[in-house]
C-alpha positions as CSV (number, residue, x, y, z in Angstrom):
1,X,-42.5,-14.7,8.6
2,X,-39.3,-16.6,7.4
3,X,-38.8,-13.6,4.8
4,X,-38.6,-11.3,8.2
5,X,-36.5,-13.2,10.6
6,X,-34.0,-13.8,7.4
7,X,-34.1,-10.1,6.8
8,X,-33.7,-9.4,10.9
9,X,-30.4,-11.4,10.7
10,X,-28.9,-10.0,8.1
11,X,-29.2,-6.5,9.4
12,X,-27.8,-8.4,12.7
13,X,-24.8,-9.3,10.4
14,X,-24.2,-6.7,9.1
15,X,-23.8,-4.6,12.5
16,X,-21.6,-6.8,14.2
17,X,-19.5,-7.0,11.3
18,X,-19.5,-2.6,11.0
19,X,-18.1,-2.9,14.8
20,X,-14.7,-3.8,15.5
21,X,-13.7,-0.4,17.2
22,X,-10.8,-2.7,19.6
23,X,-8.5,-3.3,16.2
24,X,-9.4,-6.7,16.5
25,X,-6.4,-6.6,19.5
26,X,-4.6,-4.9,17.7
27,X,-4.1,-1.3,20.0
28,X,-2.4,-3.4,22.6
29,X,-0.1,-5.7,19.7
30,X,3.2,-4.7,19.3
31,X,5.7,-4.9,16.5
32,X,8.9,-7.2,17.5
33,X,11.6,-5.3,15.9
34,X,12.2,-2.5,14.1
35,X,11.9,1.6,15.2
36,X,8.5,0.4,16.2
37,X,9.1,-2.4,18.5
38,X,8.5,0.3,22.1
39,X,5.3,1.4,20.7
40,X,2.5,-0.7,22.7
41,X,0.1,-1.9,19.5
42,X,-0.6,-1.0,15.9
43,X,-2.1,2.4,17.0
44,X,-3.4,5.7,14.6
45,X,0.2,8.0,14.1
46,X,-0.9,11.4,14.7
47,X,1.2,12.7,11.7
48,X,4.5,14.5,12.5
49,X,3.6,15.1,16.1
50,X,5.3,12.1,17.1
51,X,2.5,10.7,19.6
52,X,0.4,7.6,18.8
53,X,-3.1,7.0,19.7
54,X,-6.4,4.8,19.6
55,X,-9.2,5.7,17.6
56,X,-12.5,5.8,19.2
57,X,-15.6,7.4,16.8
58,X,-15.1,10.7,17.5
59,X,-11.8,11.0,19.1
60,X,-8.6,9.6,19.6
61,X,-6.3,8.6,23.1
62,X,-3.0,9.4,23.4
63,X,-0.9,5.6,24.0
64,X,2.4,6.4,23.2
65,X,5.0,9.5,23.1
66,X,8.5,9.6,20.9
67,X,11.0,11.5,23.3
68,X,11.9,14.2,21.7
69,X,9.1,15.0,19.4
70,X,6.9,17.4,19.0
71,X,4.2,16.5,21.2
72,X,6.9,15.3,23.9
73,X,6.2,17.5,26.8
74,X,2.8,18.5,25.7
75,X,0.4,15.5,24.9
76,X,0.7,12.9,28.0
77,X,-0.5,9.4,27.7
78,X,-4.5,9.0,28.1
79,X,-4.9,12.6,26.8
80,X,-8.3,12.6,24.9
81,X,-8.3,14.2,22.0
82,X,-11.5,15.7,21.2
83,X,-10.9,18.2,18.7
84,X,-8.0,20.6,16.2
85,X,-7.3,23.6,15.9
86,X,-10.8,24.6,17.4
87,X,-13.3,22.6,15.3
88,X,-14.6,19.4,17.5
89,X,-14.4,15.9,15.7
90,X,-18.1,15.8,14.4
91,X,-17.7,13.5,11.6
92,X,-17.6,9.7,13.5
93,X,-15.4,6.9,12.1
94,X,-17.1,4.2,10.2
95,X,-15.3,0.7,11.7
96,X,-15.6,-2.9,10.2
97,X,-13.4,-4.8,8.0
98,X,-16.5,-5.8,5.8
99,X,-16.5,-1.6,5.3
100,X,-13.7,-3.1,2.6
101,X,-15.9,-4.6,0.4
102,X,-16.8,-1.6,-1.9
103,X,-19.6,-3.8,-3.6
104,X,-22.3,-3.6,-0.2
105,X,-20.6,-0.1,1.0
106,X,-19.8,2.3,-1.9
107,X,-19.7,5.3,0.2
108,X,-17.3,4.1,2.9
109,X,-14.0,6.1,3.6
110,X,-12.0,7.7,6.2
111,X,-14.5,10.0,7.4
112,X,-14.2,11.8,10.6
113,X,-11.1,12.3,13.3
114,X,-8.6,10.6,11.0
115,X,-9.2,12.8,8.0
116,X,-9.9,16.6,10.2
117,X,-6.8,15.8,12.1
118,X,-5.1,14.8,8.5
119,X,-6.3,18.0,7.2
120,X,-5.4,20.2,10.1
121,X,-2.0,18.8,10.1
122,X,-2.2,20.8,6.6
123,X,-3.6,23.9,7.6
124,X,-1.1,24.4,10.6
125,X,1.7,23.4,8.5
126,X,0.4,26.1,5.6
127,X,0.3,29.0,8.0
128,X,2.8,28.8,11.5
129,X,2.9,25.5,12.2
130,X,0.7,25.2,15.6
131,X,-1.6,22.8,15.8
132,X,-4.0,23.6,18.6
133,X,-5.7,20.5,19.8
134,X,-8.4,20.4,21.9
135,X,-7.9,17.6,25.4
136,X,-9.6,16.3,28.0
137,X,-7.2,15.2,30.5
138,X,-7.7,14.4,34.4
139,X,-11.5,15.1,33.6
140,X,-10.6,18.9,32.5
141,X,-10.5,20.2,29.1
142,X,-7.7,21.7,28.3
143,X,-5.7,22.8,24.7
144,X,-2.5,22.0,24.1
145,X,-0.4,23.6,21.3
146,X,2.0,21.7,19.2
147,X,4.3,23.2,17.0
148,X,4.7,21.6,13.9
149,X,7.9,22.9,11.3
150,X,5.8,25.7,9.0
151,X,6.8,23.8,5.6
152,X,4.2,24.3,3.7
153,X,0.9,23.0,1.7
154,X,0.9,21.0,-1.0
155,X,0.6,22.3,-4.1
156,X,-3.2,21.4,-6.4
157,X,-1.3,19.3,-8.5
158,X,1.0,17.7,-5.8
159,X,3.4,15.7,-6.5
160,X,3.8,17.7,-9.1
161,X,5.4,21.2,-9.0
162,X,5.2,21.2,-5.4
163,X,8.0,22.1,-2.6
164,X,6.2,20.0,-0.5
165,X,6.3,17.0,-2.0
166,X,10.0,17.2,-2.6
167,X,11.1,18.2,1.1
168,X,8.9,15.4,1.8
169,X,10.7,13.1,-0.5
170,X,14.0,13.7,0.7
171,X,13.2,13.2,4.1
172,X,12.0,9.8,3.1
173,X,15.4,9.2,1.8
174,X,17.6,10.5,4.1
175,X,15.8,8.4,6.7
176,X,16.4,4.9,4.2
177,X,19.7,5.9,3.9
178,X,19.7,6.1,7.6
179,X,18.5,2.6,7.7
180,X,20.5,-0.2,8.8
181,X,17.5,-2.8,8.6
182,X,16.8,-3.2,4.9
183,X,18.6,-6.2,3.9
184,X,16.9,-8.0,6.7
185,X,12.6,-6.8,5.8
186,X,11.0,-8.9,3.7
187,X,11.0,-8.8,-0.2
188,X,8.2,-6.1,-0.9
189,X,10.2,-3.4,1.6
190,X,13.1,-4.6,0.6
191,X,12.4,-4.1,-3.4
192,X,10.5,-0.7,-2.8
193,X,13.7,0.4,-0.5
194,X,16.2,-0.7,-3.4
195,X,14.0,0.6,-6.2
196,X,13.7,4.3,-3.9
197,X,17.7,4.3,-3.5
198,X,18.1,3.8,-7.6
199,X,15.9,6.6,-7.9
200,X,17.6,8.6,-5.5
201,X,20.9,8.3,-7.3
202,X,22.1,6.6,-4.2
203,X,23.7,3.8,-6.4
204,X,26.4,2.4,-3.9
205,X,23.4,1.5,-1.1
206,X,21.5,0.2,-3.9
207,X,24.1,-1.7,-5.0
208,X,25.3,-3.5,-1.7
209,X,21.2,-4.3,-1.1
210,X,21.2,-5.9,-4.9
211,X,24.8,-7.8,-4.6
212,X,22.7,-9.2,-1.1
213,X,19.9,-10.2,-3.4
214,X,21.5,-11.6,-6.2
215,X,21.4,-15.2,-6.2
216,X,19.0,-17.2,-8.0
217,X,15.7,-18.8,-6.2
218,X,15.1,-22.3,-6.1
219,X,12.1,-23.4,-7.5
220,X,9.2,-23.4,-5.0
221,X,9.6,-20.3,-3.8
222,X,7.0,-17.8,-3.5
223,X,6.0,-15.8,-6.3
224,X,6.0,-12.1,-4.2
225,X,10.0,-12.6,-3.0
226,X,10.8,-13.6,-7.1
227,X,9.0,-11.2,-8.7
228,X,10.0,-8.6,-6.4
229,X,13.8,-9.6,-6.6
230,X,13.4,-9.4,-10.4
231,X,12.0,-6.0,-10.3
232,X,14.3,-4.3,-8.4
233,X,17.8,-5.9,-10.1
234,X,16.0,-4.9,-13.6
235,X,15.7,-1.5,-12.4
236,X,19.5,-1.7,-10.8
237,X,20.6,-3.0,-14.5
238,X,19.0,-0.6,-16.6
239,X,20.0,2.3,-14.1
240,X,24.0,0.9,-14.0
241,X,24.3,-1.8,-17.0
242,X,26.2,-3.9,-14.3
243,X,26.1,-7.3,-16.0
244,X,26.6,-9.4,-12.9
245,X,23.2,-9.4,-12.0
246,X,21.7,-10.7,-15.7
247,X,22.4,-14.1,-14.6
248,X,20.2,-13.9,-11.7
249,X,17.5,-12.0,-13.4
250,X,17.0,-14.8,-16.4
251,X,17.4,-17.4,-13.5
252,X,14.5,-15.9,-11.8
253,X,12.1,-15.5,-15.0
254,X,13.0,-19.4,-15.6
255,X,11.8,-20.0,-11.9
256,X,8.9,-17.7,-12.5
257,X,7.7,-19.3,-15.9
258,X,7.3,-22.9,-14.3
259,X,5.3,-21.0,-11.8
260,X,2.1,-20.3,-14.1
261,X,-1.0,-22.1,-14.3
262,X,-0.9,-22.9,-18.0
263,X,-4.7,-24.8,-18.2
264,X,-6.6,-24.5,-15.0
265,X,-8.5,-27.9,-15.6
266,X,-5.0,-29.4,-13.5
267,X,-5.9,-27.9,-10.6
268,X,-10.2,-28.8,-10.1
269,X,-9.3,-31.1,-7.4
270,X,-6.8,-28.6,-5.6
271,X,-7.7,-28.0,-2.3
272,X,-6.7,-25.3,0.6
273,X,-6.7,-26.3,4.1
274,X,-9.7,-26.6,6.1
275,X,-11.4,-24.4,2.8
276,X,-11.9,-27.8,1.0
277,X,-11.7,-28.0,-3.3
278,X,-11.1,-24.4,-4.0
279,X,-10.1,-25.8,-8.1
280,X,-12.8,-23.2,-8.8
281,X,-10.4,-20.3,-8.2
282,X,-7.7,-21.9,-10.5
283,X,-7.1,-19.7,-14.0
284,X,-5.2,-20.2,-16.7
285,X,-2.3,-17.9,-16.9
286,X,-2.4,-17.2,-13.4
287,X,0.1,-17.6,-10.3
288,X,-0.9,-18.1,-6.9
289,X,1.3,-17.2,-3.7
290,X,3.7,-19.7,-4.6
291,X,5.6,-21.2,-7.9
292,X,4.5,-24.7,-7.1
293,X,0.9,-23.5,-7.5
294,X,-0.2,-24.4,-3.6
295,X,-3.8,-25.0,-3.2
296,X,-4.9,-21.6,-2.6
297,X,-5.4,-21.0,-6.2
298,X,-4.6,-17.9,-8.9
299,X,-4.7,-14.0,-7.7
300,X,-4.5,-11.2,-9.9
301,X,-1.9,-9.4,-8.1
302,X,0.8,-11.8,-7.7
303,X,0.0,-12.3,-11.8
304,X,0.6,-8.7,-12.7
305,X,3.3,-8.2,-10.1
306,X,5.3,-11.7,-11.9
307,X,4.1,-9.9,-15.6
308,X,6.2,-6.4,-14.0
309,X,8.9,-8.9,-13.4
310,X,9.0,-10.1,-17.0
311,X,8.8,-7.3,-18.7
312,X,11.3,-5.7,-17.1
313,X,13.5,-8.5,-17.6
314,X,13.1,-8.9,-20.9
315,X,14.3,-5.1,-21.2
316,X,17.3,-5.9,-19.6
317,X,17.6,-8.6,-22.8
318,X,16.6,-12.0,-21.2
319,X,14.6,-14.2,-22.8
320,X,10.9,-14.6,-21.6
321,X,8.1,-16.6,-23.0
322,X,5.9,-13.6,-24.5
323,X,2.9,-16.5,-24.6
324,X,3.4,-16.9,-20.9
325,X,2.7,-12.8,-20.7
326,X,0.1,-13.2,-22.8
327,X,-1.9,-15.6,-21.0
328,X,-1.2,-13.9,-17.6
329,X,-2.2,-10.7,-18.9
330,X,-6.0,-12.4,-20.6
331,X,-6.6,-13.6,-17.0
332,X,-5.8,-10.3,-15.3
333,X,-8.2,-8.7,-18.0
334,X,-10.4,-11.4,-17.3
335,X,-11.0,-11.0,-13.8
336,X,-11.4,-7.2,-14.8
337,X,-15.3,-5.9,-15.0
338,X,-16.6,-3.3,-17.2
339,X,-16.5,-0.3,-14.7
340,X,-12.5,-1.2,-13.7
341,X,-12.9,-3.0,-10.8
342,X,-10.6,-6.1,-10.5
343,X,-11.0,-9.1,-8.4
344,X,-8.9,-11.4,-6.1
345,X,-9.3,-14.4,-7.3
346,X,-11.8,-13.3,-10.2
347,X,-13.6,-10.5,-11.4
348,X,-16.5,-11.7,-8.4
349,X,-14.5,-10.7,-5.2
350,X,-15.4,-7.5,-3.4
351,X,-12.1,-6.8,-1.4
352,X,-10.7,-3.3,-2.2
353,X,-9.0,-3.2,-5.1
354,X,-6.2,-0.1,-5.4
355,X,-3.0,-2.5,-5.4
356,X,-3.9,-4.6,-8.1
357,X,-5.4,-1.8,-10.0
358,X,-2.3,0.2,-9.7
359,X,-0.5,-3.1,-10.4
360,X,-2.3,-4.0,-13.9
361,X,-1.6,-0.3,-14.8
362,X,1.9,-0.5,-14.8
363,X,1.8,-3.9,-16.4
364,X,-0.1,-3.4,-19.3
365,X,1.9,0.3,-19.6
366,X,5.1,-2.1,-19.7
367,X,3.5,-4.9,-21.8
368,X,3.3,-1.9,-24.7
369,X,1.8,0.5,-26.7
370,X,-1.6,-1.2,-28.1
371,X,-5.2,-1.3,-29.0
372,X,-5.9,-4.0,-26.5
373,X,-3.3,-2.4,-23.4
374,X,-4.7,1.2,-24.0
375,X,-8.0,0.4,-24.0
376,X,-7.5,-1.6,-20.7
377,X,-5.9,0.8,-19.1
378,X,-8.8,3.5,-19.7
379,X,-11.4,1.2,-17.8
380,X,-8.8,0.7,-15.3
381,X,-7.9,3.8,-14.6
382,X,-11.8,4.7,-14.5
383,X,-11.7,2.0,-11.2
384,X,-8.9,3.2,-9.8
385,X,-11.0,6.8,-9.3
386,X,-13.9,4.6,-7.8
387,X,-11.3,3.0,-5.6
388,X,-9.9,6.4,-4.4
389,X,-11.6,5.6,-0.5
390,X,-10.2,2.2,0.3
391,X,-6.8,2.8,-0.3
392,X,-5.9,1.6,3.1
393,X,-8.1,-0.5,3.0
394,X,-6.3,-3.5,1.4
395,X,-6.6,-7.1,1.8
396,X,-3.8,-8.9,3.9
397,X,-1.5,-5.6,3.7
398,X,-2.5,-2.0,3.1
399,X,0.5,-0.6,2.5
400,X,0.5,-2.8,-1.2
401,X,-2.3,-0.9,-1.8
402,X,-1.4,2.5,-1.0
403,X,2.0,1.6,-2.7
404,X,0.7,0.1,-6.2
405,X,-2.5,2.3,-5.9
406,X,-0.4,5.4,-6.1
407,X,2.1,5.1,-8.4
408,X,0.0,3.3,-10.7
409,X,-2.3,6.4,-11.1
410,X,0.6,8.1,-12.3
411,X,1.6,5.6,-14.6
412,X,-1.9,5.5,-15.9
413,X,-1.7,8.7,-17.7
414,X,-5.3,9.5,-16.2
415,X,-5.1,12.9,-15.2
416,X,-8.4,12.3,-13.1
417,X,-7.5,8.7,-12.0
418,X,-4.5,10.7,-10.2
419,X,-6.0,13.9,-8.5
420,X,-8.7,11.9,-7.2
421,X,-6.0,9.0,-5.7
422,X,-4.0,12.0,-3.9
423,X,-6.6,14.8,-3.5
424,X,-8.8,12.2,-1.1
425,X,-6.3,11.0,0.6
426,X,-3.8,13.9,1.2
427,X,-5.2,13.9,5.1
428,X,-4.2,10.3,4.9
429,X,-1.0,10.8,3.9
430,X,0.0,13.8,6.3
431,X,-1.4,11.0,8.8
432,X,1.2,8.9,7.9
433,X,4.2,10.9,8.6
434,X,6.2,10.4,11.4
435,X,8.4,13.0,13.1
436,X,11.6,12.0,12.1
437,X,10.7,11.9,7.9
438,X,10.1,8.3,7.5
439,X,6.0,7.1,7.0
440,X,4.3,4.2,9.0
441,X,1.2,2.0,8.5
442,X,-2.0,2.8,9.4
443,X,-4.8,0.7,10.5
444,X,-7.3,0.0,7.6
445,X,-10.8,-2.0,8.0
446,X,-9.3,-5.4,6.4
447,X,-9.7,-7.8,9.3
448,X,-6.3,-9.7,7.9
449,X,-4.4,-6.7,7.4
450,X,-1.0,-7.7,8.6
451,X,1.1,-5.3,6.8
452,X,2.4,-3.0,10.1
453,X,3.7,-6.3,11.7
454,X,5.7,-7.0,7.9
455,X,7.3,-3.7,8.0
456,X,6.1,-1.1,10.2
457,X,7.7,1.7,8.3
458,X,10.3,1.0,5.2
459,X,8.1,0.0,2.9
460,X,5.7,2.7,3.0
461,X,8.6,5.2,3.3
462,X,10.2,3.3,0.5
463,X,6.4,3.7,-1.2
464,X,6.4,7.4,-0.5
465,X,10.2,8.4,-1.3
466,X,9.4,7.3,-5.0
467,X,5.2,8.7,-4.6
468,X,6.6,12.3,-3.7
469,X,9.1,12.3,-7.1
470,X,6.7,10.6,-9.3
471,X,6.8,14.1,-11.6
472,X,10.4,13.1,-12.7
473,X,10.1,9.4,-12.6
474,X,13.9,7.6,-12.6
475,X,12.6,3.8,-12.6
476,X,11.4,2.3,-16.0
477,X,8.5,1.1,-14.5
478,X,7.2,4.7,-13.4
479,X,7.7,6.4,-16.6
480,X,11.3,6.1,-17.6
């Protein structure tokens, strides 16, 4: 009997936890600044139509209009829509952020409106442009044409060789260079936005956003805004050799390097909060959110994102404990299983994993040409396939993932790893793409997902401007 009612409440669990179909408040949870800031809540874009919506499970609602957009005298706010380009919405969306953890639901992905309207968006835009969507509005069905500009499909091997991608590329850029608001976003669209203008060419922007960056930390700060800083005026010295950022760059490894968590027995009484001793989640080599080691313990993310930092310091000619890489790179391995998966805290979490797969890629590329790195990379990549379905699906913020998941595919060398990254989530990505070039978040299933609220929309242009060019990669990081 006890072996029934324990087996009753975890299927109870388990539903409750697949049904969170309000955004968790979200829909009605606006952004305070930013091109975002009149738009009511974090709502589904509908692609390059210019009208955002709610996602129900087998249709979305119209919540929002951008004047002068496509659908701007066509869709009108509470329109239902049931259906594109005359195929109804069969497929219903899975909701729950426990659909993240890939461990209990393998088979979980974007299933349903999100990817047919994602894929008609393709299909109009491969043929005339009109994407025919089926309403109800006033309780009458009606369908309502929108014309999208006829630019194209992408090609099979998109990025690569494809007109697409690189129309879709530059409008990314054009709309950063547009931008007025970078030096104010926090460090990861800030670094992506600086690293997207070096590879651009567009070296004067870059350079007044790195001259605005270029002072050194104190120690204490948070291992993201270093790491990040260190990245992009790496990439800004190797792309210009302008020596008055090398100060700043060794500064920042210094701060880094007293940041690491060099034995983990220092840290078994740690605690975090109201989560008690959490000492258990301490590894050696590891960072944690911050350089003073807070009590939240290691993460393999922030490690390979400070082990980036590093390495691309150290080709700019500073000087970088290579034992301190070392040991950050064991414990990222470490916290690596056989099949490629890595963990938060350690190879036993279940959140998805695409951003710190795509991050150990590009670290271990960086960290050089061995046994030990190549073999890594192979079971990485491998994981990064597996992972192809929760790309937006990150902890905390998805747009890490979508960012690090992408470009470290292509930095993987996996042919496979790749196409399966960008062939499943092409629908995603036309999602993504707002009317006037730039990209925006997208709600994923991660019930701490924050990432729309960080930086509505630079960081995943940012993310997509250097994505789209990937097949002649300008950064050192991505190929160079």
């Amino acid at each position: 009997m006890l072996k029934k009612i324990t087996i009753l409440l975890s299927l109870a669990a388990t539903s409750l936890h697949a049904i969170e179909e309000n955004n968790r408040g979200r829909w009605n949870e606006p952004v305070s600044n930013g091109p975002d800031k009149e738009v009511p809540g974090y709502l589904i874009n509908l692609g390059p139509t210019g009208a955002r919506a709610t996602l129900e499970s087998k249709s979305f609602t119209v919540k929002y209009i951008f004047a002068g957009s496509p659908a701007d005298g066509k869709l009108e706010i509470g329109d239902v829509i049931t259906g594109v380009n005359g195929r109804p919405f069969e497929v219903a969306h899975k909701f729950g952020h426990h659909m993240t953890r890939m461990k209990e639901f393998p088979e979980t992905g974007y299933e349903g409106p999100l990817m047919d309207f994602g894929n008609a968006i393709e299909d109009s835009e491969g043929k005339d442009g009109k994407l025919l969507l089926s309403v109800a509005r006033g309780g009458k069905d009606a369908e309502v044409a929108i014309e999208l500009e006829a630019i194209g499909r992408f090609s099979d091997t998109f990025p690569y060789g494809c007109e697409k991608s690189a129309r879709l590329a530059k409008g990314a850029m054009d709309y950063l260079s547009e931008s007025d608001f970078i030096k104010r976003e926090q460090c990861h669209a800030k670094c992506m936005s600086g690293l997207a203008l070096i590879a651009a060419g567009k070296m004067e922007q870059a350079r007044e956003l790195v001259y605005s960056w270029n002072t050194i930390p104190e120690f204490g700060i948070w291992v993201w805004p270093a790491s990040y800083q260190c990245i992009l005026l790496s990439e800004y010295y190797l792309a210009t050799k302008d020596e008055r950022v090398l100060p700043t760059i060794q500064g920042i490894v210094d701060v880094l390097e007293k940041g690491q968590v060099a034995d983990m027995a220092d840290y078994k009484e740690r605690t975090h909060g109201k989560m008690g001793n959490v000492g258990h989640k301490f590894r050696t080599g590891g960072f944690g959110h911050n350089t003073n080691v807070g009590g939240y313990g290691t993460m393999t993310i922030t490690t390979a994102l400070a082990v980036t930092a590093f390495e691309l310091a150290k080709d700019c000619g500073a000087e970088v404990d290579q034992g301190k890489i070392d040991l950050a790179l064991a414990y990222v391995r470490k916290s690596t299983t056989k099949d490629g998966y890595i963990g938060y805290h350690t190879h036993q979490c279940a959140y998805a994993p695409s951003g710190r797969q795509g991050l150990a890629l590009i670290a271990h590329r960086l960290a050089g040409d061995t046994e030990v790195n190549n073999d890594y990379i192979k079971v990485v990549s491998h994981g990064l396939s597996d992972s192809r379905k929760y790309l937006n699906d990150a902890h905390a913020d998805s747009v890490l993932s979508v960012c690090w998941g992408l470009l470290g595919a292509n930095v993987s060398g996996d042919a496979k790893a790749l196409r399966d990254m960008m062939d499943y989530n092409k629908a995603w990505l036309n999602m993504a793409r707002c009317h006037d070039g730039s990209f925006v978040a997208l709600p994923g299933r991660d019930m701490y997902d924050k990432g729309y609220y960080m930086s509505s929309r630079l960081h995943l242009t940012a993310t997509m401007a250097l994505v789209f060019s990937m097949d002649e990669p300008k950064l050192r990081m991505l190929g160079r």
